[in-house]
C-alpha positions in Angstrom: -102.7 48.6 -208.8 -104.2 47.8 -211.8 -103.4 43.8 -213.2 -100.6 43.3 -216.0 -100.1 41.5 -218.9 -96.9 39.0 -218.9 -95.3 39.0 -221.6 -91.6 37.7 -223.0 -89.0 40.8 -224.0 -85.8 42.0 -223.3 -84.3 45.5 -223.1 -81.2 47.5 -222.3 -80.4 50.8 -221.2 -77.2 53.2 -221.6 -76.8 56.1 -219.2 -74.6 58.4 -220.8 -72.5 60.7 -219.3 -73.1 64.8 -220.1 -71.6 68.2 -219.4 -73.1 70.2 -216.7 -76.4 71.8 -217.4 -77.2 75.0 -218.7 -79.7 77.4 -216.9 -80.1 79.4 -219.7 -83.6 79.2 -221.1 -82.2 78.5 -224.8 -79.1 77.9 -225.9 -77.0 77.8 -229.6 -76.9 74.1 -229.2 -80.6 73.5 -228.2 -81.8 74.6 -231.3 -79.7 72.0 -233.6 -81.1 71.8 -237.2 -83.6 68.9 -236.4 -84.4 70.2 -233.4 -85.3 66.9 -232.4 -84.5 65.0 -229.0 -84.3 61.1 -229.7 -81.6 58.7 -228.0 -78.2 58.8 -230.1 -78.6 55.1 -230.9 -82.2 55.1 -232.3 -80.5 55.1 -235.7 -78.6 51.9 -235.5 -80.9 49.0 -235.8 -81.6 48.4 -232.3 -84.7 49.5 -231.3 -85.7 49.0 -227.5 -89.7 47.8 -227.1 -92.6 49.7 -227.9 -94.7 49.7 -231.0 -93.5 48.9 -234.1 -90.2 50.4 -234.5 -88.9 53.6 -236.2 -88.7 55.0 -240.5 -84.9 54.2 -239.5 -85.9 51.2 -238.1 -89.2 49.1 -239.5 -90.3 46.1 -237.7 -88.0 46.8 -234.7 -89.1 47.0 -231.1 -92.4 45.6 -229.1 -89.7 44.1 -226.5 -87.3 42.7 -229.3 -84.5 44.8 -227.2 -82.0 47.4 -228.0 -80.3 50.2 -226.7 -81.4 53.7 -225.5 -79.1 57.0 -225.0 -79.8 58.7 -221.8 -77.7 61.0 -219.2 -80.6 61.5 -216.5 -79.4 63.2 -213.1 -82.0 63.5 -211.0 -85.9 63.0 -211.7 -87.9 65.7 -211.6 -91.7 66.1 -213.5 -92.0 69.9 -212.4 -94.3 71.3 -215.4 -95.9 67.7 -216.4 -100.3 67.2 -215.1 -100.6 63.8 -215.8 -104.0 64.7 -216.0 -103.7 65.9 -219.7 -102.2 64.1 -222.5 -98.3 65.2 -223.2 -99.4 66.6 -226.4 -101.5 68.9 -224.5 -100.1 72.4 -223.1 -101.4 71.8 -219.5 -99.6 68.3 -219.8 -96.5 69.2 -220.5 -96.3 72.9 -220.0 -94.4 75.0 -222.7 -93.5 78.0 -220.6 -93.1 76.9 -217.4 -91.5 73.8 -215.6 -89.2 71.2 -217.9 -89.0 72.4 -220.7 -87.3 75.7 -219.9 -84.2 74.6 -219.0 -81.5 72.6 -220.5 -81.4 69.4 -218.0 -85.4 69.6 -217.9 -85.5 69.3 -221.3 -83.3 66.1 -221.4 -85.6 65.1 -218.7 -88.7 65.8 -220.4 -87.1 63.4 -223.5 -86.6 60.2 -220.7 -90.3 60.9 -219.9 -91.3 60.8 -223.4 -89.6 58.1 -224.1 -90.3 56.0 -221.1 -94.0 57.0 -221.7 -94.6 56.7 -225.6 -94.3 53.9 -228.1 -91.1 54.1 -230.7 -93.4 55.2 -233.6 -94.9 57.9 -231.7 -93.9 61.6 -230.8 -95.4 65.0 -229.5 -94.3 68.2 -230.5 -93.7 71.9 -228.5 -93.1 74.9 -229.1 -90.7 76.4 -227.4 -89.5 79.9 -228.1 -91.5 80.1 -231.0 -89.4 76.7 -232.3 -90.7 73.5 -232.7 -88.6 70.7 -231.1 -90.2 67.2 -231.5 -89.9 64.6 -228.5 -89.9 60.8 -230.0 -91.3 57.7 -228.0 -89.0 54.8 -227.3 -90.5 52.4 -224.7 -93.5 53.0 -224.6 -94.8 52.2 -221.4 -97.7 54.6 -221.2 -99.6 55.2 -224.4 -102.2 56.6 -223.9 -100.7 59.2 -221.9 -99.8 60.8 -225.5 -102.9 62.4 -225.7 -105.0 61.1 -222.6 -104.7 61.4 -218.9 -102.2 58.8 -217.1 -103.5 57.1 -213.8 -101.6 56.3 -211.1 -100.4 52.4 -212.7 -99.6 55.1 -215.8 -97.7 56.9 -213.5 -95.8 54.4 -211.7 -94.5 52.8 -214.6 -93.4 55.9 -215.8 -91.8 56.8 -212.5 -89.9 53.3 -212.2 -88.5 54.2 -215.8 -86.9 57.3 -214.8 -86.2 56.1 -211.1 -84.1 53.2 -213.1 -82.4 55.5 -215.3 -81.0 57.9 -213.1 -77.5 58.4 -211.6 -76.5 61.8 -210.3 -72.7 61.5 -211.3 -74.0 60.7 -214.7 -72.0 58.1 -215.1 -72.1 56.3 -218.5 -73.5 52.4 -217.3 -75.1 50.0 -219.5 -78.4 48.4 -217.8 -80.8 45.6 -218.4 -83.7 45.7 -217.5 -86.5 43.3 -216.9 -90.5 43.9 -215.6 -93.7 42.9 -215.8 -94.8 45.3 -218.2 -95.3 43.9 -222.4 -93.3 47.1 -223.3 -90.2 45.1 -221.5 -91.0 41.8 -220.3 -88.4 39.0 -219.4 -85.5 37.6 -220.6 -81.4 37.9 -220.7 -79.4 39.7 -223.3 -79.0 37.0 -226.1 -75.3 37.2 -226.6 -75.1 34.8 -223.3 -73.3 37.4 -221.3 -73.9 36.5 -217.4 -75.6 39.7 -215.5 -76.6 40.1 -212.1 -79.7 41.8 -210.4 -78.8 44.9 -209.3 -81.9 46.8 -207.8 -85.2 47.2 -208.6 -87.0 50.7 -208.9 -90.7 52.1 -207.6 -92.4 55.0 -207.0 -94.6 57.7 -208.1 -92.5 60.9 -208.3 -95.7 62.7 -209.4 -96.8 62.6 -205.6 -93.9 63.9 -204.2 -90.4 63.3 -203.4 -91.6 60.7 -200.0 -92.5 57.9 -202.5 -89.2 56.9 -204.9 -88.2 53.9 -203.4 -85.9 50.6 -204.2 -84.8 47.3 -202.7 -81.4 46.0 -204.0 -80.9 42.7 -205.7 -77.9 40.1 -205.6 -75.3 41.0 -203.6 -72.7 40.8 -206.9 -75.3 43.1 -208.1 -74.3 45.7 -205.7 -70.8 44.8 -206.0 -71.1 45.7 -209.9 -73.3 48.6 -209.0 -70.3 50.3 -206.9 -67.8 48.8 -209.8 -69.9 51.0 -213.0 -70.3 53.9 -210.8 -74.4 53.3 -209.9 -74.9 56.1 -207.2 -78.8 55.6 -206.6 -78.3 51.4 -205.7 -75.8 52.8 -203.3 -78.3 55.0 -201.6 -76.8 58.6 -202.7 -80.1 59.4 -204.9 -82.4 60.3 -202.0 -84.3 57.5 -202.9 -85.8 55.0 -200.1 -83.8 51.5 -199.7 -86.0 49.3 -198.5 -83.3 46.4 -198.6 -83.1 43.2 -199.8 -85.4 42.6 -202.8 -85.1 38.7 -203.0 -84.8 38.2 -199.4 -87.1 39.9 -197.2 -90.2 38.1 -197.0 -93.3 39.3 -199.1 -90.6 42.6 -200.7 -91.6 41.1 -203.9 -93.0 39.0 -206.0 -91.1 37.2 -208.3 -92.2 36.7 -211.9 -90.5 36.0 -214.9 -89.8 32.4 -216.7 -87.6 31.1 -214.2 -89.4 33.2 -211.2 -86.3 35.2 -210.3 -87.4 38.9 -211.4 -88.4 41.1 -208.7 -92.1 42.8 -209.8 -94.6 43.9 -207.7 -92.7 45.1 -204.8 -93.6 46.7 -201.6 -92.6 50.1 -200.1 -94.2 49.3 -196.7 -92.8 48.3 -193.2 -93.8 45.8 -192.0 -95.2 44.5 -195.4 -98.7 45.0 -196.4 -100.6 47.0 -198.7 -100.7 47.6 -202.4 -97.9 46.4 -204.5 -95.6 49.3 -207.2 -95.0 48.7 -210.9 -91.8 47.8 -210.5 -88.3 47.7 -213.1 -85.4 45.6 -212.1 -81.9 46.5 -213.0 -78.8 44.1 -213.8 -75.5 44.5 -214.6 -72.7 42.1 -216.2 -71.1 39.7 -213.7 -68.3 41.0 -214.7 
């Protein structure tokens, strides 16, 4: 994998809960009066990373931390050629794939906003409508309107890995990675959290390689407390256990050197390293 940039920045992530999804290609509620898909909290002052923050929010983001809305169930890029830009028809097909159902369309906003900076969006038409997709995190840039490689892709892909939980139950997370979209640090109110899991992958190759090792053990005891199916193992992802234990599992980076990057998906461990995202929880 490509080398990273280190980089000091904090980040949190809601997963919100929502009803079951719709099958129909397009529904009374889909086309809302904006006809826009951006997280419910982008309006409050606290913009999560990315470029320079929103019109709603000047100066905001590029790791300054925040808060994101998201409800994802399970991960699925069906409709998505990473080797076009998003913007582009045969990147992020309008007629096929995501974007013509009501769960792939709250998927296609995660990717978007995993993918994109905060100040940046692409538009589809859909229907004959326009509905706009905003950037949040922006993780991969130049994937707006270039191809994304496979670093592109895994960083997207530990994104959405992170932020899914079939029950869709509402948890808060914070996250921490080697990427300057996120970077390192604890939520500055002081509140205590543990490591949870950390998240790698690239679900554009398939569903063989989504993989995650867990983190503290009152990590996994707070995982099972909020409701966290996927560190549990119920997401179909790989578990590839311990993250801070198993020898050579992972790097870890950070300030203090206690933030699982770079992990392996291996056994026994060798070969290249994942873009990784690691996941905590409050203590308590």
């Amino acid at each position: 994998m490509d080398g990273r940039i280190k980089t000091l920045g904090i980040i949190v992530l809601s997963l919100c809960a929502c009803g079951p999804a719709d099958d129909e290609f397009l529904d009374d509620e889909f086309f809302d009066d904006a006809l826009e898909f951006r997280g419910d909290r982008l309006d409050t002052g606290l913009v999560a990373g990315g470029g320079g923050g929103t019109t709603a929010n000047p100066g905001r983001g590029g790791g300054e931390g925040g808060w994101v809305s998201n409800s994802l169930a399970l991960p699925n890029v069906s409709g998505i050629q990473p080797s076009y830009g998003l913007d582009n028809t045969l990147g992020m097909a309008e007629a096929y794939g995501l974007l013509t159902t009501t769960e792939g369309r709250k998927t296609a906003e995660y990717l978007v906003e995993c993918a994109l900076p905060a100040d940046h969006s692409i538009t589809k038409t859909i229907d004959g409508q326009s509905v706009v997709f905003y950037g949040h995190l922006g993780l991969a840039p130049q994937w707006e309107s270039g191809s994304c490689d496979n670093t592109c892709q895994a960083w997207v892909s530990a994104c959405l890995l992170a932020r899914t939980n079939v029950t869709q139950q509402p948890v808060d997370l914070w996250l921490q990675a080697d990427h300057p979209a996120i970077g390192f640090g604890l939520p500055p109110s002081g509140e205590a959290m543990v490591l949870e899991a950390s998240y790698y992958g690239n679900l554009f190759w398939g569903g063989s390689f989504l993989h995650f090792c867990e983190g503290e053990e009152d990590g996994m005891v707070a995982s099972v407390r909020e409701g966290r199916t996927c560190a549990s193992g119920s997401c179909g992802f790989t578990n590839y256990g311990s993250c801070t234990t198993v020898a050579d599992r992972c790097t870890m980076g950070g300030p203090n050197g206690d933030v699982p990057i770079d992990c392996r998906s291996d056994m026994p461990l060798y070969g290249p390293t994942w873009p990784t995202i690691s996941t905590y929880l409050p203590a308590e």
